[in-house]
PyMOL Python script that loads the backbone (N, CA, C, O; Angstrom):
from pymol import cmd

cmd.read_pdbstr("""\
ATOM      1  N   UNK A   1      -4.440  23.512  -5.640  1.00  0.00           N
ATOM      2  CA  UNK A   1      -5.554  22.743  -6.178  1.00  0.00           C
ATOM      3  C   UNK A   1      -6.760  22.855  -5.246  1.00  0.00           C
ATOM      4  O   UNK A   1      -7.075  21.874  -4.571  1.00  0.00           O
ATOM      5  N   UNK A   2      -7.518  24.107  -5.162  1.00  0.00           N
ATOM      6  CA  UNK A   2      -9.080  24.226  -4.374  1.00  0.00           C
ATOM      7  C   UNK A   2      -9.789  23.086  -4.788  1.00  0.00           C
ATOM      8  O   UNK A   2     -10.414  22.542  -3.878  1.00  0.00           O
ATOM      9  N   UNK A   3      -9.900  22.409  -6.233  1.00  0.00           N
ATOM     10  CA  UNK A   3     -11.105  21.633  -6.626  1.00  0.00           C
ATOM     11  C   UNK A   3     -10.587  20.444  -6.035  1.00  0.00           C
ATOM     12  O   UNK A   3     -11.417  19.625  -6.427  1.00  0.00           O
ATOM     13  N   UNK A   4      -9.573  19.661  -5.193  1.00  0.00           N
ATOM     14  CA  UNK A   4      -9.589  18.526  -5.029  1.00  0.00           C
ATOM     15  C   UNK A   4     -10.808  17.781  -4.650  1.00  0.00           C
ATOM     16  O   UNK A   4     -10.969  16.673  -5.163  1.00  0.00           O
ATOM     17  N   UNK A   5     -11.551  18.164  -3.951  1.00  0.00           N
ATOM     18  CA  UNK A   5     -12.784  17.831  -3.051  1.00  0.00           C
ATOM     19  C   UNK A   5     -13.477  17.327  -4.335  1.00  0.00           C
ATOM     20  O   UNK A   5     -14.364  16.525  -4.043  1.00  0.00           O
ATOM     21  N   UNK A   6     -13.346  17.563  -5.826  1.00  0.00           N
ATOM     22  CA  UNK A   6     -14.276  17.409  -6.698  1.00  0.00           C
ATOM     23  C   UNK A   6     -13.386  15.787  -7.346  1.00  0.00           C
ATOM     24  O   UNK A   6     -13.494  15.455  -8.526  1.00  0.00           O
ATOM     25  N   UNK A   7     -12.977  15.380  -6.841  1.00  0.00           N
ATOM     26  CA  UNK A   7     -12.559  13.882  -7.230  1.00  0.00           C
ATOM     27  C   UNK A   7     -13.453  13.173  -6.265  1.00  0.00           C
ATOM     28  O   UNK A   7     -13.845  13.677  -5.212  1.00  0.00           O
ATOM     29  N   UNK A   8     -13.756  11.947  -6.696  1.00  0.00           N
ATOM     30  CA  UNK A   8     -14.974  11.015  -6.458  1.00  0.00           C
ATOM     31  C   UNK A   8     -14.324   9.447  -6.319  1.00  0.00           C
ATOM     32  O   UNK A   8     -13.508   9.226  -7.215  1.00  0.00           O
ATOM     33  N   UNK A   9     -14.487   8.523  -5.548  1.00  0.00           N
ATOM     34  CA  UNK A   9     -13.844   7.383  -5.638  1.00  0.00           C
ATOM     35  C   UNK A   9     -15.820   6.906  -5.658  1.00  0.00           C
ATOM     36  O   UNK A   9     -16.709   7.297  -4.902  1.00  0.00           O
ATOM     37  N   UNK A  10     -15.875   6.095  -6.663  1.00  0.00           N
ATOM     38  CA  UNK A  10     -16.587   4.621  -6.564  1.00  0.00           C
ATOM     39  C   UNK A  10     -16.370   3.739  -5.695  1.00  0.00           C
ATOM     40  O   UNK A  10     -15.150   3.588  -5.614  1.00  0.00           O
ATOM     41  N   UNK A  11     -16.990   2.975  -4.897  1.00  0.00           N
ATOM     42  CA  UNK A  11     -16.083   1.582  -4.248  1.00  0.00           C
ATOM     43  C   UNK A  11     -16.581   1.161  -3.263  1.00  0.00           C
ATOM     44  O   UNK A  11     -17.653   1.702  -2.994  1.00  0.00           O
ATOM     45  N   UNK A  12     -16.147   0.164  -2.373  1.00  0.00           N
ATOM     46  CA  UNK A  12     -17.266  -0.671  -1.552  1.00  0.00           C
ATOM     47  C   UNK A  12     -16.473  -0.933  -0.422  1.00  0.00           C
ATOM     48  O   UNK A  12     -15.329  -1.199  -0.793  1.00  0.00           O
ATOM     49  N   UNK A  13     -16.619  -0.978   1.042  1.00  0.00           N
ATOM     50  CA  UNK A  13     -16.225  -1.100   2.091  1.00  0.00           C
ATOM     51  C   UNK A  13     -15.485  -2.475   1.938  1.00  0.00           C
ATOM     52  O   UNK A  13     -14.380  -2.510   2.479  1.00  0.00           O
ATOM     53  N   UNK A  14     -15.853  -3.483   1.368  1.00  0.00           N
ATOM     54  CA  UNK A  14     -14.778  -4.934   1.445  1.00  0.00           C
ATOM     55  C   UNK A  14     -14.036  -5.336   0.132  1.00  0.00           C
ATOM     56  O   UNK A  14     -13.892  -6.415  -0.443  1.00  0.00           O
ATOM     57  N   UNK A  15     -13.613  -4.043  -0.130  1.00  0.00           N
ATOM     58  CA  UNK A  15     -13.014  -4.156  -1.476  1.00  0.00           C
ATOM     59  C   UNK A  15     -11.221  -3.500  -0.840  1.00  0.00           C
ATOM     60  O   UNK A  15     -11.008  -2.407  -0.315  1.00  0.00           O
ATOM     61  N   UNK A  16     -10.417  -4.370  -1.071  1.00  0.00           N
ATOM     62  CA  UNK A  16      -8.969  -4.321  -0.381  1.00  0.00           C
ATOM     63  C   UNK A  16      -8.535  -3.471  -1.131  1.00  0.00           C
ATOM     64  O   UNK A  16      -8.115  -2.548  -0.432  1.00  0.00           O
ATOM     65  N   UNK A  17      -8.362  -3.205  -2.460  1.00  0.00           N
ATOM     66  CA  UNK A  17      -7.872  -1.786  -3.297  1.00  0.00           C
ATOM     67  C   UNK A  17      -8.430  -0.176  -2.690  1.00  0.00           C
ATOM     68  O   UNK A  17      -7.926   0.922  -2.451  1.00  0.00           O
ATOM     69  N   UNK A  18      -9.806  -0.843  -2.624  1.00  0.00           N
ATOM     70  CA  UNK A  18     -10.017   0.686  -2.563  1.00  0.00           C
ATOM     71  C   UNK A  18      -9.516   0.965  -1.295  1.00  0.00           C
ATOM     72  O   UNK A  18      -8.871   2.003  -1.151  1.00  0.00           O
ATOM     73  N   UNK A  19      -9.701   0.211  -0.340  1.00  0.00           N
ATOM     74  CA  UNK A  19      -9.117   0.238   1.041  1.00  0.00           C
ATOM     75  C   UNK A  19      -7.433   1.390   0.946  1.00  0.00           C
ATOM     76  O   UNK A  19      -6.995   2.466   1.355  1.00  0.00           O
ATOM     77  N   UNK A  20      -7.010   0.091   0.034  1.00  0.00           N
ATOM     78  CA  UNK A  20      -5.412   0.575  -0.323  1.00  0.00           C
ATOM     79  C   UNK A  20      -5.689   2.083  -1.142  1.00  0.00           C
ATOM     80  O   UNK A  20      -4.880   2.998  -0.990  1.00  0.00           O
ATOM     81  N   UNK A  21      -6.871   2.243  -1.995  1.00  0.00           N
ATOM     82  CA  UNK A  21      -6.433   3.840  -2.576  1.00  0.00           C
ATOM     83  C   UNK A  21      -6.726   4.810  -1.704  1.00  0.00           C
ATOM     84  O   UNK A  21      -5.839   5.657  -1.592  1.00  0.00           O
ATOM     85  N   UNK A  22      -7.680   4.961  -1.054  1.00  0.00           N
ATOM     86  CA  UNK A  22      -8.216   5.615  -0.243  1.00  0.00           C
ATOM     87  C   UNK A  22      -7.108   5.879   0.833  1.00  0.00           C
ATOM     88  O   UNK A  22      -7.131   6.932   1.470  1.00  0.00           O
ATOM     89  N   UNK A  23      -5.816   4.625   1.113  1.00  0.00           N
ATOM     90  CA  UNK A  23      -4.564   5.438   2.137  1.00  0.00           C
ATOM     91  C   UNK A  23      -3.587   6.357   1.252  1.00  0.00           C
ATOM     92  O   UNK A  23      -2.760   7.155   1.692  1.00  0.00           O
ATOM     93  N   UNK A  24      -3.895   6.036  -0.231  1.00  0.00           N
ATOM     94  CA  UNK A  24      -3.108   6.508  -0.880  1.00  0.00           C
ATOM     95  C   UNK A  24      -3.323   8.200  -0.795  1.00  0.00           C
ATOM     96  O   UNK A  24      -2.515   8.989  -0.307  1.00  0.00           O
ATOM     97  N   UNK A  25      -4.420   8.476  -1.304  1.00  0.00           N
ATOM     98  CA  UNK A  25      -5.506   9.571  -1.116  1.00  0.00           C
ATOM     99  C   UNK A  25      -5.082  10.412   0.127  1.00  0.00           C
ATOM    100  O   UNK A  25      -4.500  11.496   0.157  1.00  0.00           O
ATOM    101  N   UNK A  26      -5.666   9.378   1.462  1.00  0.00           N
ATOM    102  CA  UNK A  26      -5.152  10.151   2.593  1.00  0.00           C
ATOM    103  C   UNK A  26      -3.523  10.328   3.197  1.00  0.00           C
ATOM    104  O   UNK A  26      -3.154  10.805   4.270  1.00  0.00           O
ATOM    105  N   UNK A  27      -2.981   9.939   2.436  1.00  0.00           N
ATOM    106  CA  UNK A  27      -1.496  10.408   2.786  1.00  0.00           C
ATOM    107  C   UNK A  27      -1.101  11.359   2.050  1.00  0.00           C
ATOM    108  O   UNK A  27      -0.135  11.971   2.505  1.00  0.00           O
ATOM    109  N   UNK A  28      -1.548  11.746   0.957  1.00  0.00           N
ATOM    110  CA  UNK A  28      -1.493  12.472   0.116  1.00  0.00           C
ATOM    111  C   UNK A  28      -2.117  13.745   0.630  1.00  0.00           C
ATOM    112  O   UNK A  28      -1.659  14.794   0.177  1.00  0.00           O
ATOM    113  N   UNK A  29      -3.014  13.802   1.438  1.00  0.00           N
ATOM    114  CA  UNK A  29      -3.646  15.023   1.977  1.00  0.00           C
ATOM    115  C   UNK A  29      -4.569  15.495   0.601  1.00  0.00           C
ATOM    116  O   UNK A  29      -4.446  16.619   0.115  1.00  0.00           O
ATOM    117  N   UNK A  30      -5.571  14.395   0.016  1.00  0.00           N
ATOM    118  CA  UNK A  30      -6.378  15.112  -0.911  1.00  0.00           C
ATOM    119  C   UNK A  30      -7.889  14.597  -0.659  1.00  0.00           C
ATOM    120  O   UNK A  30      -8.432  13.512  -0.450  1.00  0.00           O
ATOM    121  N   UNK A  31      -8.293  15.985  -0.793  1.00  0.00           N
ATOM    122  CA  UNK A  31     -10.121  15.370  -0.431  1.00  0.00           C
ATOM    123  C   UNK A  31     -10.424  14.583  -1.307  1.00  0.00           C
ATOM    124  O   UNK A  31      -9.685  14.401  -2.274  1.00  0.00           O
ATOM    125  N   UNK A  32     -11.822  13.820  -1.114  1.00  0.00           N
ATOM    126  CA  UNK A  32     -12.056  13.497  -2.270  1.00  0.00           C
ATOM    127  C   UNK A  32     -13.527  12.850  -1.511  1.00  0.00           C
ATOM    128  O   UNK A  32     -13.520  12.609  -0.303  1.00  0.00           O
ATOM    129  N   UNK A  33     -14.735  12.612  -2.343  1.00  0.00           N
ATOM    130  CA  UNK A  33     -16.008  11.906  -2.282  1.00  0.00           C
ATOM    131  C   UNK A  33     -16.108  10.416  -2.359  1.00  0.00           C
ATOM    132  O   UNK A  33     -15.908   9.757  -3.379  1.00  0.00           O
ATOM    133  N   UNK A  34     -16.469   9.903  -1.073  1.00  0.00           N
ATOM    134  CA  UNK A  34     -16.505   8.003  -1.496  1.00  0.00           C
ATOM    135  C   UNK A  34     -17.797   8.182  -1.922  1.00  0.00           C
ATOM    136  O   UNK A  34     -18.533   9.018  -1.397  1.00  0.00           O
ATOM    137  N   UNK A  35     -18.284   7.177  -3.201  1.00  0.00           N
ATOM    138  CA  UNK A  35     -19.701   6.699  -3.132  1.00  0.00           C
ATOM    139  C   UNK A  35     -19.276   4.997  -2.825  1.00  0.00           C
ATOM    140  O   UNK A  35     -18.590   4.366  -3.629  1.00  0.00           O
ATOM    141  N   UNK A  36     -19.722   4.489  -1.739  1.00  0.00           N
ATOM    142  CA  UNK A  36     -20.276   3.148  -2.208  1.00  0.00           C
ATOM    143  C   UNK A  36     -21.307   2.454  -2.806  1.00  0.00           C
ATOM    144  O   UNK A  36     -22.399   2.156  -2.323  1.00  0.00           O
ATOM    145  N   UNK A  37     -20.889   2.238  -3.834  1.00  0.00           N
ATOM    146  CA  UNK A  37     -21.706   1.566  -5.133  1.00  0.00           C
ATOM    147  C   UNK A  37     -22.867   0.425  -4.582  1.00  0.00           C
ATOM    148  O   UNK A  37     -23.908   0.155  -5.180  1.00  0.00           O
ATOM    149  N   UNK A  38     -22.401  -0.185  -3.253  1.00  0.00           N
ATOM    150  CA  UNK A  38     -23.271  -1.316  -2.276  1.00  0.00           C
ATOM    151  C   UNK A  38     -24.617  -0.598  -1.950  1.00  0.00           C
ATOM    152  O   UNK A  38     -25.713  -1.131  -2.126  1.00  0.00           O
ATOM    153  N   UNK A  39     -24.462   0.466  -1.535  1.00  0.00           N
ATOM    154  CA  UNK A  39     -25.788   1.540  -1.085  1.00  0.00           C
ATOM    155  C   UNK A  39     -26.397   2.432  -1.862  1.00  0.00           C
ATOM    156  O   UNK A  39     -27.533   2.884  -1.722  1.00  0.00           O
ATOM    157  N   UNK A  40     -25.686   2.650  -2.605  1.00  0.00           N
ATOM    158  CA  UNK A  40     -25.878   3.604  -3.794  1.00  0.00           C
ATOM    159  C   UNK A  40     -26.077   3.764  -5.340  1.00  0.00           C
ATOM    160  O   UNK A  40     -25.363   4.117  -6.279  1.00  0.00           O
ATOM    161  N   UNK A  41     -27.273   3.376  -5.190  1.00  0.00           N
ATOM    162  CA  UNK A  41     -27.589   2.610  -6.301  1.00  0.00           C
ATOM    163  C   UNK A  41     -27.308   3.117  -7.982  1.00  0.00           C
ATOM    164  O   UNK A  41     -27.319   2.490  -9.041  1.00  0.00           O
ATOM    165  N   UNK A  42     -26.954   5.158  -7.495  1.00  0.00           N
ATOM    166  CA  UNK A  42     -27.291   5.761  -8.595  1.00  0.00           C
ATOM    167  C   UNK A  42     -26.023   5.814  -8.887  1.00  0.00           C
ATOM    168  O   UNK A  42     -25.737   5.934 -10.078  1.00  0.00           O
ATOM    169  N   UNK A  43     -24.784   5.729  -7.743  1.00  0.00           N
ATOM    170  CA  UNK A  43     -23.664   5.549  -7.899  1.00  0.00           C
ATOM    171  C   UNK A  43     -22.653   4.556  -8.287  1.00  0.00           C
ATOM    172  O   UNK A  43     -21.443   4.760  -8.388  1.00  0.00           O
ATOM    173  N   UNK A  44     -23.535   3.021  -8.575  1.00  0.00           N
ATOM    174  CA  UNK A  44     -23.337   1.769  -8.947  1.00  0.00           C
ATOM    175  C   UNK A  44     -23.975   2.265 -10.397  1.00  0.00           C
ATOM    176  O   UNK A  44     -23.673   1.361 -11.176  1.00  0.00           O
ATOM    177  N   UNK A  45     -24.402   2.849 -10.815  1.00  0.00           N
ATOM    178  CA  UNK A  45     -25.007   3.019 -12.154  1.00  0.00           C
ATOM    179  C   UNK A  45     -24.121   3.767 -13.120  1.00  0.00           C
ATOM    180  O   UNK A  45     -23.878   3.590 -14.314  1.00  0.00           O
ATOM    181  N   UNK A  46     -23.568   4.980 -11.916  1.00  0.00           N
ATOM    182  CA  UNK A  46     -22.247   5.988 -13.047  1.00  0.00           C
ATOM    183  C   UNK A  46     -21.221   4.709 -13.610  1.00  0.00           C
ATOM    184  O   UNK A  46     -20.996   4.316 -14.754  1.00  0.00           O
ATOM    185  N   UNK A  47     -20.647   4.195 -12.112  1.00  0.00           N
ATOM    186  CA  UNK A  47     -19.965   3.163 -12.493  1.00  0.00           C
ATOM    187  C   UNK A  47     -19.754   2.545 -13.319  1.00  0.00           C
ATOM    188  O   UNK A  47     -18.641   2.425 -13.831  1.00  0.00           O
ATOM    189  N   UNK A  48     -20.873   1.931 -13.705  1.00  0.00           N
ATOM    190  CA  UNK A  48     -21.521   1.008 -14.477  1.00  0.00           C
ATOM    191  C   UNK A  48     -21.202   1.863 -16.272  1.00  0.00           C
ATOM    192  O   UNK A  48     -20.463   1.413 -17.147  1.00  0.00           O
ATOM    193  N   UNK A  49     -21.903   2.948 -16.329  1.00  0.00           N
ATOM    194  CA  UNK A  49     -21.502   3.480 -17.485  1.00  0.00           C
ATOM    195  C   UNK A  49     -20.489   4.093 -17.566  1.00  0.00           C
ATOM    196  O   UNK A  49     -20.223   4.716 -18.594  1.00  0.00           O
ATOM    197  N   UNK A  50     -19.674   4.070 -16.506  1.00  0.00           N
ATOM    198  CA  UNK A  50     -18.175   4.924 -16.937  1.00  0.00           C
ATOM    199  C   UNK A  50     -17.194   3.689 -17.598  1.00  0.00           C
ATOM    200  O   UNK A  50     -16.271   3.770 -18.408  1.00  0.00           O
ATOM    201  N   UNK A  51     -17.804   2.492 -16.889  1.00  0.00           N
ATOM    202  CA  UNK A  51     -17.068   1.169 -17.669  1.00  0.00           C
ATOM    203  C   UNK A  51     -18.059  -0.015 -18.659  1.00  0.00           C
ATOM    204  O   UNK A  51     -18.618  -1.038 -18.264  1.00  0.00           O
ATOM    205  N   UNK A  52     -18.018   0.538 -19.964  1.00  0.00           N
ATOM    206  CA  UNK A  52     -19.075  -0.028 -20.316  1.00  0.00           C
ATOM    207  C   UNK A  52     -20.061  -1.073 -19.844  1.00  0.00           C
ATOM    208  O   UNK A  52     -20.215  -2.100 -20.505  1.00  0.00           O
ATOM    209  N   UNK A  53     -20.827  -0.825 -18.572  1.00  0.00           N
ATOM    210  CA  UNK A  53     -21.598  -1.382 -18.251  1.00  0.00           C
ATOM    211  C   UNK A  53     -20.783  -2.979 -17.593  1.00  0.00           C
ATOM    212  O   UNK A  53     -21.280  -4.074 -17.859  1.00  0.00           O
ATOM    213  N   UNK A  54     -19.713  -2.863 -16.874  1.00  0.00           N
ATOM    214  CA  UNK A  54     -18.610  -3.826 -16.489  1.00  0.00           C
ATOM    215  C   UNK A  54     -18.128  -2.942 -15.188  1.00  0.00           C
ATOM    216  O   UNK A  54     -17.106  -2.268 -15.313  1.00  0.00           O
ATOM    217  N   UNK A  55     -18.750  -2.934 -14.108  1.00  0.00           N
ATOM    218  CA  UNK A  55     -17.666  -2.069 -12.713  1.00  0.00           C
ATOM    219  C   UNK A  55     -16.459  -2.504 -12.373  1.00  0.00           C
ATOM    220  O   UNK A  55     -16.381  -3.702 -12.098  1.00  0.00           O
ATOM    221  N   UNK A  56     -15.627  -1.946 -12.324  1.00  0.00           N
ATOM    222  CA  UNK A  56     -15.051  -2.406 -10.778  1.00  0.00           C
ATOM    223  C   UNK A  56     -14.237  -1.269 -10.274  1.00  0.00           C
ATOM    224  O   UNK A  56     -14.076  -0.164 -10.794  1.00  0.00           O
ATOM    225  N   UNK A  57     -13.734  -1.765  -9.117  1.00  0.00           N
ATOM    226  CA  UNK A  57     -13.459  -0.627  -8.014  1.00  0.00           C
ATOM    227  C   UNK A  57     -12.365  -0.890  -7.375  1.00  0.00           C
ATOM    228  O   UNK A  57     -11.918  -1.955  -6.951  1.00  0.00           O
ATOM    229  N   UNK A  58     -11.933   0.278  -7.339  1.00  0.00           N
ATOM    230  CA  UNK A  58     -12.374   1.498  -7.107  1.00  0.00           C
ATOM    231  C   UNK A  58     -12.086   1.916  -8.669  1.00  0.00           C
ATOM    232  O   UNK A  58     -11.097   1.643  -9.351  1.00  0.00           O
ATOM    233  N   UNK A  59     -12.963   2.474  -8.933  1.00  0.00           N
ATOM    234  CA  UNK A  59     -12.953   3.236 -10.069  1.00  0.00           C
ATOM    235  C   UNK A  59     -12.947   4.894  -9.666  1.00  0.00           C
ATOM    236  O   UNK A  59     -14.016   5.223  -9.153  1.00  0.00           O
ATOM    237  N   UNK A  60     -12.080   5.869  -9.777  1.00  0.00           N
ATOM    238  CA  UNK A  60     -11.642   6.946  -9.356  1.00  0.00           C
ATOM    239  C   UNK A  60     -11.677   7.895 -10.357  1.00  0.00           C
ATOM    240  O   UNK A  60     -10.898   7.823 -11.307  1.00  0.00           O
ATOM    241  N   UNK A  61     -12.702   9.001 -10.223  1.00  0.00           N
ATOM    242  CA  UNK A  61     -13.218  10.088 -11.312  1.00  0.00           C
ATOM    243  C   UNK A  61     -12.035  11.485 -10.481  1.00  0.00           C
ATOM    244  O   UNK A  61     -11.940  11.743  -9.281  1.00  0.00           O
ATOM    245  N   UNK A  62     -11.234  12.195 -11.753  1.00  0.00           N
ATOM    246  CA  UNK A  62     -11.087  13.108 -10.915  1.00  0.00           C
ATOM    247  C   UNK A  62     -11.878  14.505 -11.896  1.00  0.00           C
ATOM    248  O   UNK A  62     -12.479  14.332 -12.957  1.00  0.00           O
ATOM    249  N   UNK A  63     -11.673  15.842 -11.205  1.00  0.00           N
ATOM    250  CA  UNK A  63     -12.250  16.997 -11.841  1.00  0.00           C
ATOM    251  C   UNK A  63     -11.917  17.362 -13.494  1.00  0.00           C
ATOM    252  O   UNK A  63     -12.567  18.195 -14.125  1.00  0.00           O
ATOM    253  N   UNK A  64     -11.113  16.804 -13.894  1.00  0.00           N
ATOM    254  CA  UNK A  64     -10.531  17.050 -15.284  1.00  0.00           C
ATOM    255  C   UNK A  64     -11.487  16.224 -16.062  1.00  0.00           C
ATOM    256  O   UNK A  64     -11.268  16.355 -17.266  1.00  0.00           O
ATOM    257  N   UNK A  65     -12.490  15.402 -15.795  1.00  0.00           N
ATOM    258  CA  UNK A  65     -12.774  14.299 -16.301  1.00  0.00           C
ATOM    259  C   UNK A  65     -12.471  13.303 -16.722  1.00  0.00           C
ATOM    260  O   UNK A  65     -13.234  12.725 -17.496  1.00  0.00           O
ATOM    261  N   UNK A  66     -11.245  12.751 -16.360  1.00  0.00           N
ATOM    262  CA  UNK A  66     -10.458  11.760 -16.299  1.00  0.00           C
ATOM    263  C   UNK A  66     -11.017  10.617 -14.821  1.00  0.00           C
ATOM    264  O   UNK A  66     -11.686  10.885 -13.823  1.00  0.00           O
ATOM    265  N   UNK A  67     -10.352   9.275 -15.308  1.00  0.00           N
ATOM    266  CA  UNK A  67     -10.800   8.456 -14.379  1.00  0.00           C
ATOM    267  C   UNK A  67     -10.023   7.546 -14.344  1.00  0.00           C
ATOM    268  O   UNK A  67      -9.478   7.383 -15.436  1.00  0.00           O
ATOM    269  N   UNK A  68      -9.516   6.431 -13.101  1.00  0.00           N
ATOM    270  CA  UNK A  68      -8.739   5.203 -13.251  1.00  0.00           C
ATOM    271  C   UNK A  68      -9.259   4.366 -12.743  1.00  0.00           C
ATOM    272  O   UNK A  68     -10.131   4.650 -11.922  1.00  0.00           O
ATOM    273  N   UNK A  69      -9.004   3.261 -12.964  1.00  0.00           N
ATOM    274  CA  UNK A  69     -10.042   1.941 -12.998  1.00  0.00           C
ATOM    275  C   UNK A  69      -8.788   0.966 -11.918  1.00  0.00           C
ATOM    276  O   UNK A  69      -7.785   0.556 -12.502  1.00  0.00           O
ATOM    277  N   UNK A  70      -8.943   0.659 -10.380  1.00  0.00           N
ATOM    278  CA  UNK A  70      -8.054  -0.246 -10.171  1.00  0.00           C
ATOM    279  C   UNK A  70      -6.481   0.427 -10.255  1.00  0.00           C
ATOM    280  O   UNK A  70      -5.595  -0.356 -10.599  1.00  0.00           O
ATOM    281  N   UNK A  71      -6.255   1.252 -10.081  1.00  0.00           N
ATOM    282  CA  UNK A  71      -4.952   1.965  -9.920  1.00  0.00           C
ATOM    283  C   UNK A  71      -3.942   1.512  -9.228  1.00  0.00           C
ATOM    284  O   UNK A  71      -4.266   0.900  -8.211  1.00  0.00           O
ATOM    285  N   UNK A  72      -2.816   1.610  -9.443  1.00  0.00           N
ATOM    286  CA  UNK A  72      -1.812   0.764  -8.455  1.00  0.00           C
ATOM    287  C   UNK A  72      -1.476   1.935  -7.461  1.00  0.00           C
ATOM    288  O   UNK A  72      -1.863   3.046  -7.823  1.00  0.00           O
ATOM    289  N   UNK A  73      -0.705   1.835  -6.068  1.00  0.00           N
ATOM    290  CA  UNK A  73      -0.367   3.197  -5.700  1.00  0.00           C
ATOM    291  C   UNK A  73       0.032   4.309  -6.332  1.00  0.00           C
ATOM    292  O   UNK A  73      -0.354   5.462  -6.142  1.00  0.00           O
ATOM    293  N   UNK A  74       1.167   3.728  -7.422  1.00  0.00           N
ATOM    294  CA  UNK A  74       1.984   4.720  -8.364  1.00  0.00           C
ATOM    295  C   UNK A  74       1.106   5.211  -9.571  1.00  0.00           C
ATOM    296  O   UNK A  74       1.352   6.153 -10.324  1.00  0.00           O
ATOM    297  N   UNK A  75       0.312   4.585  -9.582  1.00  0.00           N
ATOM    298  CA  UNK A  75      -0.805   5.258 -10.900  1.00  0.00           C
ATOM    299  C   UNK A  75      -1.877   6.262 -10.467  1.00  0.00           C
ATOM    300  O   UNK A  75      -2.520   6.974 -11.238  1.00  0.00           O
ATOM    301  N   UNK A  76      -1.993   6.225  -9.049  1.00  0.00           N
ATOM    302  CA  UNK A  76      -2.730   6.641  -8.451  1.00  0.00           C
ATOM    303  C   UNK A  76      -2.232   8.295  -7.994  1.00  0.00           C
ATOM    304  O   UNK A  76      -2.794   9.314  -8.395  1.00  0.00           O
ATOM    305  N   UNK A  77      -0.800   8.238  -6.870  1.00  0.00           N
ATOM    306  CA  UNK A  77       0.071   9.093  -6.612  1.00  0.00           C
ATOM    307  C   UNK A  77       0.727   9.939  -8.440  1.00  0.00           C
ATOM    308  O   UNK A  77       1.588  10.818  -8.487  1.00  0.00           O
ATOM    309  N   UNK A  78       0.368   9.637  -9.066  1.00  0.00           N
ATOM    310  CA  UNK A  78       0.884   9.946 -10.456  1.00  0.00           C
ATOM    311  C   UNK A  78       0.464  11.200 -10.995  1.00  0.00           C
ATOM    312  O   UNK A  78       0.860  12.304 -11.371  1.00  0.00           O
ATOM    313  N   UNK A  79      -0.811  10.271 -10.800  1.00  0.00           N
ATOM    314  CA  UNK A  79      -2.264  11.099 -11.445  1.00  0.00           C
ATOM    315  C   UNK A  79      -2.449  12.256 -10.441  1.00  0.00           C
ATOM    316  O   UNK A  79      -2.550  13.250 -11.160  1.00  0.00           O
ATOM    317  N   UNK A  80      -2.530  12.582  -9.358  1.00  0.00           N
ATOM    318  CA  UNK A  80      -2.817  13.784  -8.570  1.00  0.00           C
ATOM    319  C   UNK A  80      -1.545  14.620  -8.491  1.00  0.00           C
ATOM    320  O   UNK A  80      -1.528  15.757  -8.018  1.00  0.00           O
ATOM    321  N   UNK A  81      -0.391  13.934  -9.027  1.00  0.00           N
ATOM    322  CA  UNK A  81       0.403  15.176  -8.813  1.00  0.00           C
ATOM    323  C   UNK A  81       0.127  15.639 -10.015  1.00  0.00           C
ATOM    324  O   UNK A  81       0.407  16.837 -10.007  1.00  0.00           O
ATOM    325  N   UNK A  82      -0.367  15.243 -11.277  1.00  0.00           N
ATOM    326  CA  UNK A  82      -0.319  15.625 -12.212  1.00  0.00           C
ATOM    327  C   UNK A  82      -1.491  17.102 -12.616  1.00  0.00           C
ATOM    328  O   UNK A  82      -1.428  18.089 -13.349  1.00  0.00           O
ATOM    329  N   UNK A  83      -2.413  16.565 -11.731  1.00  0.00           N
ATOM    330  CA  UNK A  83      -3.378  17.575 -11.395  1.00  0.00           C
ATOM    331  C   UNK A  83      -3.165  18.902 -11.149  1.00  0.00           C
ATOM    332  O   UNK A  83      -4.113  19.638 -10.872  1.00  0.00           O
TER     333      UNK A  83
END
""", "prot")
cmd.dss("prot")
cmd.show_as("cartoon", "prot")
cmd.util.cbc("prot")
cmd.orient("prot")
């Protein structure tokens, strides 16, 4: 999988999930792009329309165009092997 690097996490430094996906991610050994949505305004906006205009986070885009909203570890670890 070369394109991993092209998965994107949404999400915000005091947000305890994303905290938790992001170890998920790195144990997994898969790149991936943080935007925080706190600083980033254009990236609080994808957000925003990837969930009808309702965020939350981590909301996790991967290259297939697929996305998960709040993932548990196992939904998370699921989805990338599936990749």
């Amino acid at each position: 999988m070369d394109n991993q690097s092209q998965i994107v996490m949404y999400s915000t430094q005091w947000c305890g999930d994303c905290v938790r996906s992001k170890k998920v991610l790195d144990k997994l050994g898969i790149a991936f792009t943080e935007v925080d949505i706190d600083y980033d305004k254009e990236g609080f906006e994808i957000a925003k329309k990837i969930q009808n205009q309702n965020p939350r986070i981590p909301t996790i885009v991967f290259e297939d165009g697929t996305f998960l909203v709040e993932p548990s570890d196992v939904e998370l670890t699921n989805k990338i092997n599936s990749l």
